[in-house]
Each structure stands twice: as C-alpha cells, then as structure tokens.
Backbone of each chain as ProteinMPNN parsed JSONL, in Angstrom:
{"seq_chain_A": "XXXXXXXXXXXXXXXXXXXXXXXXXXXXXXXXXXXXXXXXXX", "coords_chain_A": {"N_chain_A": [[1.429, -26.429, -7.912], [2.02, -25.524, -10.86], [3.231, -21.921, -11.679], [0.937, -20.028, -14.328], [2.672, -19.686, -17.514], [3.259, -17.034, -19.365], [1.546, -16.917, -22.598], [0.435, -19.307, -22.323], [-2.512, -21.079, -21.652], [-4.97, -19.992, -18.846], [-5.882, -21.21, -16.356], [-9.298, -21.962, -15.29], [-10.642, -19.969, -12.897], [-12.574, -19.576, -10.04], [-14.212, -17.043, -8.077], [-15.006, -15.728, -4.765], [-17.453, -12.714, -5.06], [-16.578, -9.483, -3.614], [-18.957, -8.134, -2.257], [-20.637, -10.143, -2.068], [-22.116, -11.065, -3.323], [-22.55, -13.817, -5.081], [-19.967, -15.539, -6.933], [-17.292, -15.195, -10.076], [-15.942, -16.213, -12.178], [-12.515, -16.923, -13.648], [-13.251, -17.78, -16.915], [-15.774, -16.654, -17.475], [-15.266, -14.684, -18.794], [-14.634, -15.472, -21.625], [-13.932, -14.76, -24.841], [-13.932, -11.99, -24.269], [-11.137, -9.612, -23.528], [-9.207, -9.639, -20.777], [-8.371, -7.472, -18.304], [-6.866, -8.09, -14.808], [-6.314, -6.876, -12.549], [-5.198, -6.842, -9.274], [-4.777, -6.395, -5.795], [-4.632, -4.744, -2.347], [-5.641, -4.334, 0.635], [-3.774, -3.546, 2.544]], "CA_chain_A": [[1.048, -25.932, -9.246], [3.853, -23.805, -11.492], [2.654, -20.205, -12.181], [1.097, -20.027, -15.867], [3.549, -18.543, -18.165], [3.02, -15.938, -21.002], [1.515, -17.643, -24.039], [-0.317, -20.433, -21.619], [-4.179, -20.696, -20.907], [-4.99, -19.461, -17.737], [-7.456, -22.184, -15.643], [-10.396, -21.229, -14.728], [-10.659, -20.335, -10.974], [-13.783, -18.457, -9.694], [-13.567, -16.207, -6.969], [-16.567, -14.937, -4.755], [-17.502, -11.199, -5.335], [-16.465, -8.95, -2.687], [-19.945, -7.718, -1.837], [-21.06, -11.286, -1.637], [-23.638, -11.624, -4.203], [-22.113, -14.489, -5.648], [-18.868, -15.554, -7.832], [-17.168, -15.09, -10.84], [-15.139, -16.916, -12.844], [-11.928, -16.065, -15.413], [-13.49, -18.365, -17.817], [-16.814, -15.989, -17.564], [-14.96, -13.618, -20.361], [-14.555, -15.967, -22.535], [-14.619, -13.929, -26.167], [-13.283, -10.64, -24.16], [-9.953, -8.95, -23.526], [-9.759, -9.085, -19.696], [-7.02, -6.845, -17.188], [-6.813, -8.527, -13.771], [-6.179, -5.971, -11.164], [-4.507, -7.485, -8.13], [-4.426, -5.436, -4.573], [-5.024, -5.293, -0.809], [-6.334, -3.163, 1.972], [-2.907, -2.929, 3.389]], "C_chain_A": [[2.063, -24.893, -9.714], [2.528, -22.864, -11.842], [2.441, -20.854, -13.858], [2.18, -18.774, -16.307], [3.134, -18.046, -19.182], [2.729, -16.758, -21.911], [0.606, -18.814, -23.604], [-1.267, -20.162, -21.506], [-4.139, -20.87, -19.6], [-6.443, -20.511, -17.503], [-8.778, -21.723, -15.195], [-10.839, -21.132, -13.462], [-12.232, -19.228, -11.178], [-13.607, -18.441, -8.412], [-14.974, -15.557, -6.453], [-15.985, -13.346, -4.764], [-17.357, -11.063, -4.076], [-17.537, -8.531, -1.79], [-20.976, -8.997, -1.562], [-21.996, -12.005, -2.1], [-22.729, -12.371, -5.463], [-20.706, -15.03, -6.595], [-18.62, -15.542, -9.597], [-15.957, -15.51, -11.076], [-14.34, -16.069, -14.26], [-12.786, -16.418, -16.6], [-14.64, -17.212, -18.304], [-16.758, -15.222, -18.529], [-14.488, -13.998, -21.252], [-14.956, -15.437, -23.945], [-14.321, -12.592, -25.678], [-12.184, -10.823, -24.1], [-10.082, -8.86, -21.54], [-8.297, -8.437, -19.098], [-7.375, -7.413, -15.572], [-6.31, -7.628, -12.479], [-5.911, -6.503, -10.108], [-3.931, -6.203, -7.063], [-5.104, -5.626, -3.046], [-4.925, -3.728, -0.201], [-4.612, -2.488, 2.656], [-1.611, -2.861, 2.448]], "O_chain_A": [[2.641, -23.921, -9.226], [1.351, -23.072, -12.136], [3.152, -21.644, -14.479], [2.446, -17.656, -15.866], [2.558, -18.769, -19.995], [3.652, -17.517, -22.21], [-0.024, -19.349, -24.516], [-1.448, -18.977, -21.224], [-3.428, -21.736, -19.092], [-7.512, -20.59, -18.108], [-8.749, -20.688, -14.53], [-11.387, -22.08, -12.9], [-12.68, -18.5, -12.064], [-13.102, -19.297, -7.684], [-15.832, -15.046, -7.172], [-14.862, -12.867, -4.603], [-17.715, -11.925, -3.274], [-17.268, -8.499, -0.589], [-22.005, -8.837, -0.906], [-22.562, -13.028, -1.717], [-22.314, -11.808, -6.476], [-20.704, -14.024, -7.305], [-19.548, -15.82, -10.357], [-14.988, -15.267, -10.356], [-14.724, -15.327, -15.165], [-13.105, -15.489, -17.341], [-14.514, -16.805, -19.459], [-17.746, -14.919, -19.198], [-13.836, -13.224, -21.952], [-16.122, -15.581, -24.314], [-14.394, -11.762, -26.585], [-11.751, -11.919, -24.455], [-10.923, -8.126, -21.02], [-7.22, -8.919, -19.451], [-8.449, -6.951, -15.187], [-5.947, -8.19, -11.445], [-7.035, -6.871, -9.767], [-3.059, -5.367, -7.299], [-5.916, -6.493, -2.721], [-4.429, -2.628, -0.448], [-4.376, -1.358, 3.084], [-0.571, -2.352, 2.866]]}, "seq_chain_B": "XXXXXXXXXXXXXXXXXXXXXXXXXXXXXXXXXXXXXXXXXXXXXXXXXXXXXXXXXXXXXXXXXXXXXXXXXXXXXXXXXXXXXXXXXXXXXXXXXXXXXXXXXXXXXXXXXXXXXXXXXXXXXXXXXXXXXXXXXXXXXXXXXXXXXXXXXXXXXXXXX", "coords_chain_B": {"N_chain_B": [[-11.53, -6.495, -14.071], [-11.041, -6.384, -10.597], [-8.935, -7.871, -7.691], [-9.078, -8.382, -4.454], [-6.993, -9.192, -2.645], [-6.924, -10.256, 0.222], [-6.348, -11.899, 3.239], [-8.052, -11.731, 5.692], [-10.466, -11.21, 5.032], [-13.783, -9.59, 3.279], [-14.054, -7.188, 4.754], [-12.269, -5.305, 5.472], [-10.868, -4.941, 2.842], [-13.554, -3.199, 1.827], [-14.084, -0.999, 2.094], [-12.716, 0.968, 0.587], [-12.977, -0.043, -2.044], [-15.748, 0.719, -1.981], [-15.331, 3.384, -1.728], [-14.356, 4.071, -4.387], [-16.081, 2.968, -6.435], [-16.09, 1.424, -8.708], [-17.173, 0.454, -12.03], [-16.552, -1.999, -12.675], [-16.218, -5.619, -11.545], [-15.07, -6.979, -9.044], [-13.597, -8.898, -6.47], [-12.645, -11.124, -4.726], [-9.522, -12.895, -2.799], [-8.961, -14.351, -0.751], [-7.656, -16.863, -0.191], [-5.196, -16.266, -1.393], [-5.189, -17.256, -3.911], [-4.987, -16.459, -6.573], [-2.457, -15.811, -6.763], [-0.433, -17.796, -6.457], [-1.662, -19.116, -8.833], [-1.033, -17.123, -10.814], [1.689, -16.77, -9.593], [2.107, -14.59, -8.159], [3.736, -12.11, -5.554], [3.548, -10.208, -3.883], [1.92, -7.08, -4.29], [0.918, -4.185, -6.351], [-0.129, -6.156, -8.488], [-0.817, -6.127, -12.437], [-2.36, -8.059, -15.115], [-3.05, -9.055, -18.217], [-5.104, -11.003, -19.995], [-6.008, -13.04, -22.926], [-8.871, -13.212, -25.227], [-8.891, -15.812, -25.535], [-8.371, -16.677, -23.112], [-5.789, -17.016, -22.503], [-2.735, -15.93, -20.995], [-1.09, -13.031, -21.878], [0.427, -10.899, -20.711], [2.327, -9.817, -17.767], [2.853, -8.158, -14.587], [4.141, -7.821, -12.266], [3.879, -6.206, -8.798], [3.669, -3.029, -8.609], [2.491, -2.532, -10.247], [0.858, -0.355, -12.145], [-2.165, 1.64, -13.057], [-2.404, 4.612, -13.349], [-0.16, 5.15, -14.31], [0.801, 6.712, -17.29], [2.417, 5.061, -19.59], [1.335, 2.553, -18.424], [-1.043, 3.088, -18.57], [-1.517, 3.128, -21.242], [-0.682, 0.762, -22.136], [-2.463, -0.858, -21.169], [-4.384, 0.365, -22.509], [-3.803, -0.167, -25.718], [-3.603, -2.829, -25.224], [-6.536, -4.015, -24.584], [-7.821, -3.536, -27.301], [-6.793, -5.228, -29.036], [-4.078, -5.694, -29.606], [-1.453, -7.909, -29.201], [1.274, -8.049, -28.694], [3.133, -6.615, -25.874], [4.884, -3.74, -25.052], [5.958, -3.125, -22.457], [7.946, -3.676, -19.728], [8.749, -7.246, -18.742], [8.009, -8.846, -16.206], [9.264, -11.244, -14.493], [7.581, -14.479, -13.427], [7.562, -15.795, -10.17], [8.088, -18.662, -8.562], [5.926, -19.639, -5.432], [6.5, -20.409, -2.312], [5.296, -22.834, -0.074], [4.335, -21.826, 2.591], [2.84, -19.269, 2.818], [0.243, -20.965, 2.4], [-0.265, -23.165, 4.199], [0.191, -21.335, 6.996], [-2.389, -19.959, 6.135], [-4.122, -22.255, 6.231], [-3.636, -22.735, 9.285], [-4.835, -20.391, 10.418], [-7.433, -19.907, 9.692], [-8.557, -22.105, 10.913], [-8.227, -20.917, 13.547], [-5.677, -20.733, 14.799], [-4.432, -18.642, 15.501], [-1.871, -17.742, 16.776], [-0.067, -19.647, 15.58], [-0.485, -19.535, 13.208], [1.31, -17.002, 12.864], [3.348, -18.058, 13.361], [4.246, -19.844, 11.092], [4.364, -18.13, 9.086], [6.335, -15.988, 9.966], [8.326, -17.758, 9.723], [8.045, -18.171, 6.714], [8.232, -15.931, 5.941], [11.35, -15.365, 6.698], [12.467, -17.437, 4.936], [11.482, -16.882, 2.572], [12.082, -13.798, 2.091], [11.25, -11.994, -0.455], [8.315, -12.233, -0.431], [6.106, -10.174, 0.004], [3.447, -10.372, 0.235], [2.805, -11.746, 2.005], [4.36, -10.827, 4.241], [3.087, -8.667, 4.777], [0.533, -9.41, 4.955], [1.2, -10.336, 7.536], [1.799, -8.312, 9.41], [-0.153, -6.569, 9.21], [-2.056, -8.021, 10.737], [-1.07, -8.21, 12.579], [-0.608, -5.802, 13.719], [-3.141, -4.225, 13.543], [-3.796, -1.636, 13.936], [-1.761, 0.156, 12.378], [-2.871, -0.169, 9.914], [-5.732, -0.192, 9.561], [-6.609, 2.271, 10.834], [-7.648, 4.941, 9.673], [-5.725, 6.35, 7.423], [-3.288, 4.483, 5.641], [-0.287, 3.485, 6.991], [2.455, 3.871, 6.246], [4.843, 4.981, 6.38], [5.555, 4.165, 8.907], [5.357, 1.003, 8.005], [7.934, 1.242, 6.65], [10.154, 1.71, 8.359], [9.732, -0.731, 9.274], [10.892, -2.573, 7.612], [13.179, -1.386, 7.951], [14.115, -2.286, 10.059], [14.359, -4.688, 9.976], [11.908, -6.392, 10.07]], "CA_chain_B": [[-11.641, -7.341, -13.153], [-10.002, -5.894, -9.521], [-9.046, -8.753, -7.052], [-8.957, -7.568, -3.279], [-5.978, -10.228, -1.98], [-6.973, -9.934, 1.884], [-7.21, -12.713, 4.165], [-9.082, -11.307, 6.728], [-12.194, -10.852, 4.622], [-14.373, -8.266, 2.788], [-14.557, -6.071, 5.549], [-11.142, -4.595, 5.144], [-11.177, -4.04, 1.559], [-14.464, -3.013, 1.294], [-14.398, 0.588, 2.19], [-11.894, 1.418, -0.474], [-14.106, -0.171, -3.299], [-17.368, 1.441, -2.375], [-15.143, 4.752, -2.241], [-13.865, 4.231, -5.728], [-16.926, 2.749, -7.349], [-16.133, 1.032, -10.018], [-18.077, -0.311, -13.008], [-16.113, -3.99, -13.356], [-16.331, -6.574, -10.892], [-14.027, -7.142, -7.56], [-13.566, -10.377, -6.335], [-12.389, -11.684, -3.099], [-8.932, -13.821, -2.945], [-8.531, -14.311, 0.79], [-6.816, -17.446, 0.28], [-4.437, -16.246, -2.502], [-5.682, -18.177, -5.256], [-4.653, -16.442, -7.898], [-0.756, -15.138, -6.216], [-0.735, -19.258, -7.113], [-1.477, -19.287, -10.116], [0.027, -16.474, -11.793], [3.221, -16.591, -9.38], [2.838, -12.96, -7.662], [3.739, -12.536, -3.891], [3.355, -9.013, -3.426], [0.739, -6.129, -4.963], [-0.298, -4.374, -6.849], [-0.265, -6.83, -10.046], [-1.498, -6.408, -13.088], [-2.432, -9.365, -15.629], [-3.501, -8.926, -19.363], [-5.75, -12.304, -20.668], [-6.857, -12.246, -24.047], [-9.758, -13.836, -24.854], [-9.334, -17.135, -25.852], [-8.337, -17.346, -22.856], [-4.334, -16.474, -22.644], [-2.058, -14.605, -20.391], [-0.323, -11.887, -22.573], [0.99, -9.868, -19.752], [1.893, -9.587, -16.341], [3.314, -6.89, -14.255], [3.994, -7.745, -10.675], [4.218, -5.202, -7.774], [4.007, -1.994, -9.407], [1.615, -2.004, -11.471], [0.15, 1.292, -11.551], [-3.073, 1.543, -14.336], [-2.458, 5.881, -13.366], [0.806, 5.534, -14.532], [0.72, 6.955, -18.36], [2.705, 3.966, -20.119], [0.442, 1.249, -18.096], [-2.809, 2.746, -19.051], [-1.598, 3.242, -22.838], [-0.361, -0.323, -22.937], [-3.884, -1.671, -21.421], [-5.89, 0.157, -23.536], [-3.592, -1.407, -27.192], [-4.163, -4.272, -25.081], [-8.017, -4.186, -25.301], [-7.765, -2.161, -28.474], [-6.238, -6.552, -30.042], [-2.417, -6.06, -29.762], [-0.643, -8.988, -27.982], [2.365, -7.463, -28.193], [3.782, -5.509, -24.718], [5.995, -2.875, -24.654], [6.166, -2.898, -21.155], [8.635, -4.797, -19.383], [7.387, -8.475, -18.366], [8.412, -9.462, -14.59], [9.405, -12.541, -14.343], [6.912, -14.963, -12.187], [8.586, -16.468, -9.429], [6.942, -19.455, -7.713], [5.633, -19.125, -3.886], [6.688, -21.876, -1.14], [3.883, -23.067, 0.58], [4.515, -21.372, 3.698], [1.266, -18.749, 3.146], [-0.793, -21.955, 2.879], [-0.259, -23.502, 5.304], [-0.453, -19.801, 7.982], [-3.399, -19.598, 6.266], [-4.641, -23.01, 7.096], [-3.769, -22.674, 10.786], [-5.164, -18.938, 10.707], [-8.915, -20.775, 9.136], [-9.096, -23.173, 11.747], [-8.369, -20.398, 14.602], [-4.959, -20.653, 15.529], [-3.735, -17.237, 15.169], [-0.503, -17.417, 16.742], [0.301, -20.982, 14.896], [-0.423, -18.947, 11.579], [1.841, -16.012, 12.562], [4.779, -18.993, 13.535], [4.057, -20.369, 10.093], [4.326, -16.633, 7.908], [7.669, -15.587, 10.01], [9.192, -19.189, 9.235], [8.104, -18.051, 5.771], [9.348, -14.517, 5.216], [12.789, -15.673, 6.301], [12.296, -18.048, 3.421], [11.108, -15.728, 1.189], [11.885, -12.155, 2.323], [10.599, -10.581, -0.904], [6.894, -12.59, -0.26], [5.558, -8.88, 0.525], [1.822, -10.15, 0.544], [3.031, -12.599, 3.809], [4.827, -10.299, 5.293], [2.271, -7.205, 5.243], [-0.702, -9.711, 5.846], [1.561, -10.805, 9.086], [1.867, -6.937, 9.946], [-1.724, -5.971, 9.035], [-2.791, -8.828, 12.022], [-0.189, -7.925, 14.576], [-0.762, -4.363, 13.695], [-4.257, -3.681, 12.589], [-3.846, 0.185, 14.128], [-1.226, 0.491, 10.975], [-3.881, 0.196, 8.503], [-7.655, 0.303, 8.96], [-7.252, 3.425, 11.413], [-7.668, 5.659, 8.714], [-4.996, 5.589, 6.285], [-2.244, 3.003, 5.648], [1.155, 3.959, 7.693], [3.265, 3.317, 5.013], [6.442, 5.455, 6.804], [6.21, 2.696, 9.912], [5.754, -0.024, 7.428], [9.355, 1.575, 5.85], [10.763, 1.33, 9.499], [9.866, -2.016, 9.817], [11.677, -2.882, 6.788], [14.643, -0.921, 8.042], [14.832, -2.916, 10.922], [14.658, -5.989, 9.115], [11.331, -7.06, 10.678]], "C_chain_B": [[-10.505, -6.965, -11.558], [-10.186, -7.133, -8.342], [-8.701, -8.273, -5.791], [-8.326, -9.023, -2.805], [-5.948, -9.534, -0.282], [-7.396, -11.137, 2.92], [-7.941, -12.61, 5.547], [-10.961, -11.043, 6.377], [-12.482, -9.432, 4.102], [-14.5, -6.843, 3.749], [-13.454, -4.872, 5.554], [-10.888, -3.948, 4.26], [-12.469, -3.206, 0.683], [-14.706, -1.436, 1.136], [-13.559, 1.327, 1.039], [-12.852, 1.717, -1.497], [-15.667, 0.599, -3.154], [-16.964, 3.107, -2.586], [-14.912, 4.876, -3.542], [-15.02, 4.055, -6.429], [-17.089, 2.629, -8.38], [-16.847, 0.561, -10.718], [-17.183, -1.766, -13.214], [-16.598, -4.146, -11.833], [-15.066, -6.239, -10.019], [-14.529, -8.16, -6.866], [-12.599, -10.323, -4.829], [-11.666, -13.196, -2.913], [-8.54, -13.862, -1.566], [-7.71, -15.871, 0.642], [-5.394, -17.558, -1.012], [-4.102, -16.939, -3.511], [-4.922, -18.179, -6.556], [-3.101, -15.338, -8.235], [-0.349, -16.779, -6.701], [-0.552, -19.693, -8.385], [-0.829, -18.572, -11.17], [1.167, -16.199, -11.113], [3.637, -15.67, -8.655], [3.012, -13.347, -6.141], [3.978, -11.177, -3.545], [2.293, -8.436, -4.618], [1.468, -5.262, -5.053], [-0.221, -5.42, -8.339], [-1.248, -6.294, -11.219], [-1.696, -7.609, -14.666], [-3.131, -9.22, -16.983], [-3.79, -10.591, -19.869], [-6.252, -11.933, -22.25], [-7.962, -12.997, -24.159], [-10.245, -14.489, -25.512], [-8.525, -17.149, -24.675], [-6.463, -17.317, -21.991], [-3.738, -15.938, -21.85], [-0.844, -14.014, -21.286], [0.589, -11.811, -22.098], [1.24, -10.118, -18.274], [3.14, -8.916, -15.801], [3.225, -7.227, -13.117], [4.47, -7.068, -9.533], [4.889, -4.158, -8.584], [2.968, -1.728, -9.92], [0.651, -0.841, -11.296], [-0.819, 1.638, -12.932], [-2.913, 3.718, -14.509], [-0.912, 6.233, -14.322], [0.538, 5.578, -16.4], [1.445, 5.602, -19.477], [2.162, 3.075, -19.916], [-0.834, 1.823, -18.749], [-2.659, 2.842, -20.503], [-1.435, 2.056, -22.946], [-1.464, -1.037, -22.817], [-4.469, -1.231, -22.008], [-5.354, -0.692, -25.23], [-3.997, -2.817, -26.874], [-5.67, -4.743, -25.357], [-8.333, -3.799, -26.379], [-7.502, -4.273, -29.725], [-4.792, -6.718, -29.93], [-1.99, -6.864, -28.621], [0.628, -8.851, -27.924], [2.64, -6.254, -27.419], [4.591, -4.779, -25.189], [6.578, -2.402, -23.878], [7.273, -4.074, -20.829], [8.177, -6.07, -18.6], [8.019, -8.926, -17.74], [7.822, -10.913, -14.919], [8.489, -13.633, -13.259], [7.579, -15.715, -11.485], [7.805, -17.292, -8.305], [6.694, -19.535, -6.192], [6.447, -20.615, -3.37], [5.181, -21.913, -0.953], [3.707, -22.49, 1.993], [3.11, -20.051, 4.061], [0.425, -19.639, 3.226], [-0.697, -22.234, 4.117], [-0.439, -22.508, 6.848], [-1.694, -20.129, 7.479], [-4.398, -20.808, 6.354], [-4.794, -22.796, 8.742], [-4.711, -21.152, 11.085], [-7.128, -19.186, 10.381], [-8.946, -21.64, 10.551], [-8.504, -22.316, 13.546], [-7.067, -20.422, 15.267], [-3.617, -19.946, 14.398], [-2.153, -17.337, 15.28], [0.121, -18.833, 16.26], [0.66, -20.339, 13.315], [0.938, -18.023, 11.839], [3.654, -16.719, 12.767], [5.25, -18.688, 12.171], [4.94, -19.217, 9.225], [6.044, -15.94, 8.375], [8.341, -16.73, 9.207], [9.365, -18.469, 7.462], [8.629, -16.725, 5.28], [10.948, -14.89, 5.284], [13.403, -16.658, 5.022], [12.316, -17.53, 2.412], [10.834, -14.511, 1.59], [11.319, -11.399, 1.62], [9.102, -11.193, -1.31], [6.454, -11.196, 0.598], [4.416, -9.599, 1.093], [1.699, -11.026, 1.885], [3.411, -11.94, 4.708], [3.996, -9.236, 5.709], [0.999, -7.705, 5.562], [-0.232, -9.838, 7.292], [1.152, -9.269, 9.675], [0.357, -6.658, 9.919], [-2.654, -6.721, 10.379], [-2.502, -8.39, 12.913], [-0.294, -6.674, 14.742], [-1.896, -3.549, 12.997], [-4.259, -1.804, 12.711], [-2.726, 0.815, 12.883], [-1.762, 0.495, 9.782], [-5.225, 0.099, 8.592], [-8.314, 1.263, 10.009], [-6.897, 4.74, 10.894], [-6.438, 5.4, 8.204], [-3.733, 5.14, 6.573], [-1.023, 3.861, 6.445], [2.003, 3.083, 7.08], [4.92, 3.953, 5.386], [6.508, 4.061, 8.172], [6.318, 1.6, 9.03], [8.023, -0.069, 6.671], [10.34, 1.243, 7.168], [10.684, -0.074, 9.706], [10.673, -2.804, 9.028], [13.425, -2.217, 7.012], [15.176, -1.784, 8.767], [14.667, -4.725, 10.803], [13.332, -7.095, 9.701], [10.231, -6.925, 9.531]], "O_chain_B": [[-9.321, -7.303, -11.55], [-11.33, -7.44, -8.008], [-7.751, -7.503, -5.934], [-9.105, -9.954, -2.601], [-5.229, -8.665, 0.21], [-8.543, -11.294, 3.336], [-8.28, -13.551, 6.264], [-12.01, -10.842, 6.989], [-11.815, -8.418, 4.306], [-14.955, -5.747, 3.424], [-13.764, -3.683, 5.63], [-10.664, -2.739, 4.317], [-12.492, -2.772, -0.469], [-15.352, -0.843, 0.272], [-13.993, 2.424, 0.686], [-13.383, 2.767, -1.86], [-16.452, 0.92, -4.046], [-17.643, 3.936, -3.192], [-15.303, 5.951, -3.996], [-15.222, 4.983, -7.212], [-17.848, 3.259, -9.117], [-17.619, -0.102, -10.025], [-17.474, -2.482, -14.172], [-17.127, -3.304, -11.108], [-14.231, -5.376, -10.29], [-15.73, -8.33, -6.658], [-12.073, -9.403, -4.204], [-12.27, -14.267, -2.856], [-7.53, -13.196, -1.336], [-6.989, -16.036, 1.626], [-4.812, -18.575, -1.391], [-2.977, -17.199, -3.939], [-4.458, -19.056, -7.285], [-2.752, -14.6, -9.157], [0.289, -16.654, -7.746], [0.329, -20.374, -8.911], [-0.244, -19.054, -12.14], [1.918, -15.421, -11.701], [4.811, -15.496, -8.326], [2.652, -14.383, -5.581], [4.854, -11.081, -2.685], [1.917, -9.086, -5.593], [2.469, -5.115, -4.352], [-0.357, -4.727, -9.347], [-2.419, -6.048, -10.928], [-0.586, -7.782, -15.169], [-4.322, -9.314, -16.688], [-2.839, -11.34, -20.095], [-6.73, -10.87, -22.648], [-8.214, -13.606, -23.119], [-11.338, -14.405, -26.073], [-7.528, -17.794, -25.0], [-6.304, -17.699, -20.831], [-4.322, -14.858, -21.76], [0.251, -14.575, -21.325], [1.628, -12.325, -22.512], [0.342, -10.622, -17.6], [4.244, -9.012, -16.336], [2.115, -6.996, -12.638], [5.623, -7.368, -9.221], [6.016, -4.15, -9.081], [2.553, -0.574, -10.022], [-0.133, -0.593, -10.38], [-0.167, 1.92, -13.938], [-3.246, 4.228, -15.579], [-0.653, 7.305, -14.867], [0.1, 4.54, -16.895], [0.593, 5.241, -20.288], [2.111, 2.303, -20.873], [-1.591, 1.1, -19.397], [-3.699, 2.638, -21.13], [-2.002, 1.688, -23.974], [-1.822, -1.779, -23.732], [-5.388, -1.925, -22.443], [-6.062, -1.493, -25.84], [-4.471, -3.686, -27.606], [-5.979, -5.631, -26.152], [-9.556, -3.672, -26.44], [-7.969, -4.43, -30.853], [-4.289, -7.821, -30.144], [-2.113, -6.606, -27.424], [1.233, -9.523, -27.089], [2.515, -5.118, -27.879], [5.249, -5.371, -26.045], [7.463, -1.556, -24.007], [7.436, -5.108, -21.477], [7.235, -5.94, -17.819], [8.888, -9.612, -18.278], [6.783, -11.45, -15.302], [8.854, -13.502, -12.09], [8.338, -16.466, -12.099], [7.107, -16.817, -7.41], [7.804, -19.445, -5.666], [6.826, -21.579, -4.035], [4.243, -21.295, -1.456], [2.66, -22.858, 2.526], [2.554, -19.908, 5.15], [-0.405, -19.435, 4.112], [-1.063, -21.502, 5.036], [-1.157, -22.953, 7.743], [-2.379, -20.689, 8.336], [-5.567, -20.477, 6.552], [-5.874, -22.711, 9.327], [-5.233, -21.055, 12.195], [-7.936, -18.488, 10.994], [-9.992, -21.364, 11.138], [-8.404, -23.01, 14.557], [-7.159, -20.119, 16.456], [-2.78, -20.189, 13.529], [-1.342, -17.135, 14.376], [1.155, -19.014, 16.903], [1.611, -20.538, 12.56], [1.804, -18.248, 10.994], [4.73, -16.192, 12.482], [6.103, -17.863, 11.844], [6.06, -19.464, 8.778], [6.832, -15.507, 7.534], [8.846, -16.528, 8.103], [10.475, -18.266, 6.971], [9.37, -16.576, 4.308], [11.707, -14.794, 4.32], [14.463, -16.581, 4.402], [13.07, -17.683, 1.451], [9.703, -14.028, 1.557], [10.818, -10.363, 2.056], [8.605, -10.791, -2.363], [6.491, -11.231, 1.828], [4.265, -9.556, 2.314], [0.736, -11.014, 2.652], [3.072, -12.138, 5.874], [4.078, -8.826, 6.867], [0.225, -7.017, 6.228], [-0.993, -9.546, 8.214], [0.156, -9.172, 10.391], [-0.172, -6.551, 11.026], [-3.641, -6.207, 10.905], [-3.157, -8.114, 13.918], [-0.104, -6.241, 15.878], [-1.785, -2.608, 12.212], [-4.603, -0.978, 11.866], [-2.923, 1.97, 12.506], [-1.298, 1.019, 8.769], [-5.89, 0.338, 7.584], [-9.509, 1.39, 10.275], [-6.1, 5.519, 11.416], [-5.944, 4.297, 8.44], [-3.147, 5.378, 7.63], [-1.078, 5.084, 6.317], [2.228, 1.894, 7.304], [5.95, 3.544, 4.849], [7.398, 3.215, 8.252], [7.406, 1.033, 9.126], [8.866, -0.931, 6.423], [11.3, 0.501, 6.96], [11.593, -0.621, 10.33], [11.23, -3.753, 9.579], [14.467, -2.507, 6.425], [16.313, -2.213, 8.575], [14.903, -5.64, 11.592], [13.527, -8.306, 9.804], [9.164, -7.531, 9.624]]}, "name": "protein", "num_of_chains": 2, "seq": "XXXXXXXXXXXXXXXXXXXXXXXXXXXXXXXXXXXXXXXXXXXXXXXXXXXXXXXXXXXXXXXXXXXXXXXXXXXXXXXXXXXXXXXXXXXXXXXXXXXXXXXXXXXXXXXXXXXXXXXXXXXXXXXXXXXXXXXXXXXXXXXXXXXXXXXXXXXXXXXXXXXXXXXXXXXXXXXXXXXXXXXXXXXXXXXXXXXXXXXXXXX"}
C-alpha cells in the first residue's frame, strides 16, 4: 500500500483503544477536524 | 486522537497515558497500521485530517504539539484553515521488513523477529520505530525501569548499533 499523500482521503482503519474498551475508527470523525498524535513508550 | 505505536502491548504505554490523562481517545497500533499508511517510520508524528475526511498535514518525527509554532498551526488547523505554514516532511514508504519481525514476533519466535528487524535496519537505517522496538526487546531495562535512557540509546547510535 503507498502512504496517502496530502490532498488524498485517508481509509478508514480502526484501531482498538488502549484501555481495551473497544475500537475506534478514523472514519468515526467524520464532520470534525481531527490531529493524529503518533508515539511510543520507548 | 493519540496513537501509542508499541508492539509489545498496552502495558508499556499505558502508564504514561493514565499519567497524562487526557480527554481524546488513545488507540493501540501494535502492528503499525497506521506508520503504513501515512508512511512514518519513526515518532513522534503528527497528522492533520480535515473532515471530509483528508490529510492536510503531516509532520514526521518531531512533532512536538509544546512546541509554540506546532500548537499555533493545530489550533488554525481546527480553527478551518487548510493551509500549513509548517514545513511538510516528505512520506517515505516502509519495506516490509517490520512486518514480517512482527509476524515471526506474533507467532512466538522472538529471536526469528529480532533476525528479521536487524536485516531491516541495515535496509533502512533511518526506520527508528524498528530499530528502538528491536532495542526496547533486547533491552527492556533501557526503558520501562523508570525513565527512558535516552544517553545509552545516543551511544548505541554512536556505535552504529
């Protein structure tokens, strides 16, 4: 799969929640503005 | 939306997030889902969508929301403006060489995965998030006994490992 580029719709992946009570999907903010935060423990 | 990129599981990143306690969501990419799709291979990223839907923005390794120019440009960003003023890192596509580690590393064979992830840093030396998950396995006493050892991680990079 190529990386989306700038200006492209972004697929809709869903991802489980960290705490485990279930997942969430990009698509889910459909009609917001969202910031994606990307990081790790180490 | 904060994505905790850890393949070892919630248990690692979890103590962070309950110290911070945020009001959004945090999500759980242990098999780097979405390093994939938008292209990153190191942290911290950040990723501006708008919402139809869109990627605006993206900011890979670096991205710092404390840093005074990032948090002014996300808030015009939620504010309607789709034009950055930030500079926009180029995405640069992965090998498959974390899949596959992290197949063999799923089905229990640890030192098969950690073959896999060297094979792949010499591939792709600046795949940070392969090379510091490799380190974070072979060296869990470098980061979840109390805080990160970020001067040995600098040594290990000196010595080209």
């Amino acid at each position: 799969m190529d990386p989306v580029e700038i200006g492209s719709k972004v697929p809709d992946v869903r991802l489980p929640l960290l705490n485990g009570d279930g997942d969430v999907g990009l698509a889910d903010y459909a009609g917001k503005r969202l910031i994606v935060f990307a990081w790790a423990s180490w | 939306m904060a994505v905790a990129v850890d393949l070892q599981g919630p248990d690692k990143p979890m103590p962070y997030v309950e110290a911070a306690a945020p009001d959004f969501k945090v999500v759980l990419d242990q098999k780097n889902v979405l390093g994939s799709v938008f292209g990153y291979r190191a942290i911290p990223n950040g990723v501006f969508i708008d919402e139809t839907g869109i990627l605006r923005f993206r900011k890979f390794s670096g991205f710092d929301i404390r840093k005074p120019e990032m948090a002014a440009e996300a808030m015009r960003f939620v504010s309607g403006a789709n034009s950055v003023g930030l500079e926009v890192s180029e995405a640069e596509a992965s090998g498959d060489f974390f899949s596959r580690g992290l197949a063999l590393y799923e089905n229990g064979d640890i030192e098969g995965a950690k073959a896999v992830w060297r094979a792949g840093i010499e591939a792709e030396p600046d795949h940070w998030n392969m090379r510091k998950q490799l380190w974070a396995i072979e060296h869990p006493e470098k980061f979840y006994d109390g805080a990160v050892d970020y001067a040995w991680q600098k040594e290990q990079v000196e010595q080209g490992h």
